[in-house]
C-alpha positions as CSV (number, residue, x, y, z in Angstrom):
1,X,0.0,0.0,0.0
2,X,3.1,2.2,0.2
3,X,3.0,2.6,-3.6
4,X,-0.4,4.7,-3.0
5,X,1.4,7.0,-0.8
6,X,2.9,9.1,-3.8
7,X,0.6,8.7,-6.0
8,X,-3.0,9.1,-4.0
9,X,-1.6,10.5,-1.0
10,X,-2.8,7.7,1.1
11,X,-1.3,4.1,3.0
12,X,-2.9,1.1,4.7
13,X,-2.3,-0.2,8.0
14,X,-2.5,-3.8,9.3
15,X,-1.4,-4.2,12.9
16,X,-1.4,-7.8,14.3
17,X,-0.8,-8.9,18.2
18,X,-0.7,-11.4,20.2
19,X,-4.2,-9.5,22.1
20,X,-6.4,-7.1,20.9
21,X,-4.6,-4.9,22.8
22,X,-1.1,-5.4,22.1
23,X,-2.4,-4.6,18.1
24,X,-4.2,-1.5,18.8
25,X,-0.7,-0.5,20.4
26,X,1.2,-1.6,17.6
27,X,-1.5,0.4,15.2
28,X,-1.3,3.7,17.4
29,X,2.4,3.5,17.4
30,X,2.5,2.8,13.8
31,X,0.6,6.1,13.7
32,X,2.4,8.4,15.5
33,X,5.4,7.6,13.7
34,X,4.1,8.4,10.4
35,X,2.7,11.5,12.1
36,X,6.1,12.2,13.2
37,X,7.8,11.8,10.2
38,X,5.5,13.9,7.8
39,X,5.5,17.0,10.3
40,X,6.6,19.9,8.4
41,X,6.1,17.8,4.7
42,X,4.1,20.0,2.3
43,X,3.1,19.2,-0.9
44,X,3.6,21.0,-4.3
């Protein structure tokens, strides 16, 4: 889903875990670091 990043300016995300819990985790982490990295990223 990566390749959709450039071109549609979106992703996917499929977290797995041992728990329910322990995916939701993975998902929000997942989350904050693709917040993280695209801080300050405009588009032209």
């Amino acid at each position: 889903m990566m390749s959709a990043l450039g071109e549609l300016g979106r992703t996917g995300l499929t977290a797995v875990g041992n728990s329910h819990e322990e995916a939701r985790a993975t998902y929000a982490q997942a989350v904050a670091v693709l917040d993280q990295e695209t801080q300050g990223e405009s588009t032209q």
